[in-house]
C-alpha positions as CSV (number, residue, x, y, z in Angstrom):
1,X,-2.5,3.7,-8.1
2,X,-6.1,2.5,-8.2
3,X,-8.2,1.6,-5.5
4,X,-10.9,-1.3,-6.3
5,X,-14.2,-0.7,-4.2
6,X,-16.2,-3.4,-3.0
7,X,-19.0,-3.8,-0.7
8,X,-17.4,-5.0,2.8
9,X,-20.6,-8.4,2.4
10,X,-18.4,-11.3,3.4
11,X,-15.6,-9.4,3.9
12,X,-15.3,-9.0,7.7
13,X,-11.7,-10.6,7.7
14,X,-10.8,-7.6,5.0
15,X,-12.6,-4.9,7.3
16,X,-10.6,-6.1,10.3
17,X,-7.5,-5.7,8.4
18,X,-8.1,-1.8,7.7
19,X,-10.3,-0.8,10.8
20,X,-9.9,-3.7,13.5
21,X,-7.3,-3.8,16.7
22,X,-4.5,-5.8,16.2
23,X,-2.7,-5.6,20.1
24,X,-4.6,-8.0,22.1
25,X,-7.0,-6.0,25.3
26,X,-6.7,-3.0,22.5
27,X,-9.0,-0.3,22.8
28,X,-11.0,0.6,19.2
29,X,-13.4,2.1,17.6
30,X,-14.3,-0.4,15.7
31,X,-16.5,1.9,13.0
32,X,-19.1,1.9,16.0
33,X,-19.0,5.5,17.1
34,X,-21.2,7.1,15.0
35,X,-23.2,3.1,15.4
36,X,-23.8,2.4,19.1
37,X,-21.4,3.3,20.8
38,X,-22.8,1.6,23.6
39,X,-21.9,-1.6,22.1
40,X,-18.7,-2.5,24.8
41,X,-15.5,-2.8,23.3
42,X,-15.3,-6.5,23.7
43,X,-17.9,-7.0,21.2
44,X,-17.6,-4.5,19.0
45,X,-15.7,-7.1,16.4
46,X,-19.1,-9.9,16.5
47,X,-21.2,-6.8,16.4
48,X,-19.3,-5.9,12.8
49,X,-19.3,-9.4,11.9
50,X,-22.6,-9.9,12.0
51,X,-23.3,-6.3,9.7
52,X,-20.3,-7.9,6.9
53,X,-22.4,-10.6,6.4
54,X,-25.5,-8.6,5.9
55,X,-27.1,-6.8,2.4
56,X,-26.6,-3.9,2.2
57,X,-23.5,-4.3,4.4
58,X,-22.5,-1.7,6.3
59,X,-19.7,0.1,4.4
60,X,-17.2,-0.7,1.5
61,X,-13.6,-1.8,1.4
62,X,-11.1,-0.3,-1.0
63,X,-8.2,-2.9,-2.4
64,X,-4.9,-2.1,-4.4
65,X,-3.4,-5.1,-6.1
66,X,-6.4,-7.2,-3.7
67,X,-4.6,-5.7,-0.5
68,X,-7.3,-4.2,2.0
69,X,-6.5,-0.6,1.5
70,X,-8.6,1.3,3.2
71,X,-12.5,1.6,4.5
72,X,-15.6,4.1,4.5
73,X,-18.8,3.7,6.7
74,X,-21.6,4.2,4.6
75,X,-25.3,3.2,5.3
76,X,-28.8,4.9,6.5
77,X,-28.6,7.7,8.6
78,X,-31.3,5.5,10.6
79,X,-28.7,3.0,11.3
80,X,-26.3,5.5,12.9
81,X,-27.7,6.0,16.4
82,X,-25.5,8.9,17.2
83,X,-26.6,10.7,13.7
84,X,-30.0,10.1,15.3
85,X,-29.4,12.0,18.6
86,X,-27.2,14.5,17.4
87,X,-27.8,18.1,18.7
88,X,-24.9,19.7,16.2
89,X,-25.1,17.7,13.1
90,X,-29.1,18.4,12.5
91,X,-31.7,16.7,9.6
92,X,-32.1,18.6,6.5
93,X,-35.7,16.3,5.3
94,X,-36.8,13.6,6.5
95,X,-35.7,11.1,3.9
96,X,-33.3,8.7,5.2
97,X,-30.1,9.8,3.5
98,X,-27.4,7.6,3.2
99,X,-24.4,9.1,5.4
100,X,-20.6,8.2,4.5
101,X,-19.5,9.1,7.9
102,X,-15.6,7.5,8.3
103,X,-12.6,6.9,6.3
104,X,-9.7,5.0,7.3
105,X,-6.9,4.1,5.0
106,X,-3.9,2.3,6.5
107,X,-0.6,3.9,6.8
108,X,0.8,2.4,3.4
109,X,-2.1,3.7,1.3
110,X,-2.5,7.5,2.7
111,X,-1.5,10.1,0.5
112,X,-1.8,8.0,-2.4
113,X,-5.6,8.9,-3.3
114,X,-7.7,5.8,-1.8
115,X,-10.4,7.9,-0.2
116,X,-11.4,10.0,-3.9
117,X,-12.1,5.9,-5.4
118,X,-13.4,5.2,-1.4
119,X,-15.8,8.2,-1.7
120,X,-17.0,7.0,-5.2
121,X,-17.5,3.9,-4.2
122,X,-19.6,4.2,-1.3
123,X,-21.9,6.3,-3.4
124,X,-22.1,3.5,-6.2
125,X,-22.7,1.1,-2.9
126,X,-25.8,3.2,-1.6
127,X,-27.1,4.1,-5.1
128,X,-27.5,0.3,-5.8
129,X,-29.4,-0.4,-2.5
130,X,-31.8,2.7,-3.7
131,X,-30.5,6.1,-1.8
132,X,-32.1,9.1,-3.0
133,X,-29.2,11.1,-1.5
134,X,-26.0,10.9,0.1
135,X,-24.4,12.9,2.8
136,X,-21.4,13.6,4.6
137,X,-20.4,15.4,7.4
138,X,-16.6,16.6,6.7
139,X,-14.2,19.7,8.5
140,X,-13.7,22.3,6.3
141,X,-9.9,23.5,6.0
142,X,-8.8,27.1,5.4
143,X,-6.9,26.4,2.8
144,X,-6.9,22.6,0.9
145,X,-3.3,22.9,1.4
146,X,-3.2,22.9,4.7
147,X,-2.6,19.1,6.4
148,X,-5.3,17.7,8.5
149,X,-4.3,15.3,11.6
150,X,-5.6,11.1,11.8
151,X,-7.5,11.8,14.5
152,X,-9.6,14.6,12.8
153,X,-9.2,13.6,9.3
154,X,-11.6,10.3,9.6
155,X,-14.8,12.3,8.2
156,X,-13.0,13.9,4.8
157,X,-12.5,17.8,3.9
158,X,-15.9,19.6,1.9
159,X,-13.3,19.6,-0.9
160,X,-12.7,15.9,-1.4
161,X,-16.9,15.4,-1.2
162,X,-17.1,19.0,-3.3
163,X,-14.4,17.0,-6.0
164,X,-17.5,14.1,-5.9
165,X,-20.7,16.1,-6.7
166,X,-21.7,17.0,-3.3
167,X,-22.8,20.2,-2.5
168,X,-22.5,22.4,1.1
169,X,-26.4,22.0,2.3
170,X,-25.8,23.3,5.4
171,X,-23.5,24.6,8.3
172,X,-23.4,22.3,11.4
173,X,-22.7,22.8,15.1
174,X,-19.7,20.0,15.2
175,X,-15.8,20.2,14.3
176,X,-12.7,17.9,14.1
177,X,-9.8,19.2,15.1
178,X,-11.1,23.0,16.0
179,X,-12.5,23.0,12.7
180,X,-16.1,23.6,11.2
181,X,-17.8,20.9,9.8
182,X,-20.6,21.0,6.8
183,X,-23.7,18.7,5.6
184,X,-22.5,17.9,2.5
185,X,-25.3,16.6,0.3
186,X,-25.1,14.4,-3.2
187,X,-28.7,14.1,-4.3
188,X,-29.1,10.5,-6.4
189,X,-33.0,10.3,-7.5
């Protein structure tokens, strides 16, 4: 199965698909988290809208046979207001690193291998709006064996970004799911 990866410009119907609340008066995320979290609930969907139909948009959509597969947030650590303020994931320079910070494949696609082409692509998506570097911020499992929850599972494992070029930069303060989580850095330029 391949996943096509395209930049989620235009696309905010396709982003609802994967990421949005279907059950009316549903709580969600949204992708808005890591964002602004202080956007309220009710217009987290405008809020999104509004980024889709920006360049660079704010993350890329994977499709299989043109069905919305799956999602990653990826844009400028500047853009992530929680990034900015966080006490346990920490700066490493001060360039303004692109930071793949979510995945979220829907229940039909997992398992299948959507976030390897979702990873890729959202390194091909910052690389052509110029990134000098990409990071992520993924738990670390004991062994790659070992099954990692939904909940948790939303930032990736070191080994899917280490099977992608990135390298551990550093340690961090935070976890998902009782478990560590690493900088994980792919430098571009």
């Amino acid at each position: 199965m391949g996943t096509e990866v395209r930049s989620a410009v235009g696309s905010f119907a396709d982003f609802h698909e994967v990421v949005g609340v279907k059950k009316p008066g549903g709580q969600g995320c949204w992708c808005m988290s890591c964002r602004d979290s202080r956007v309220p609930n009710e217009a987290r969907p405008e809020f999104m809208r509004q980024l889709c139909d920006q360049d660079p948009s704010p993350g890329v959509i994977g499709y299989v046979d043109d069905t919305p597969a799956g999602w990653c947030s990826v844009a400028p650590r500047s853009t992530y207001r929680r990034l900015m303020n966080s006490r346990t994931i920490g700066f490493l320079d001060d360039r303004d690193a692109w930071s793949g910070v979510c995945f979220v494949i829907r229940p039909a696609f997992r398992g299948r291998g959507p976030m390897h082409d979702l990873l890729d692509g959202a390194v091909s998506h910052a690389a052509a709006h110029g990134a000098q570097v990409v990071e992520g911020y993924p738990l670390e499992l004991e062994a790659e064996a070992s099954r990692v929850d939904v909940i948790s599972g939303y930032v990736g494992t070191t080994g899917l970004f280490e099977a992608h070029g990135f390298h551990r930069a550093a340690p961090t303060a935070a976890h998902s799911g009782h478990r560590p989580r690493w900088i994980m850095r792919r430098e571009l330029a």
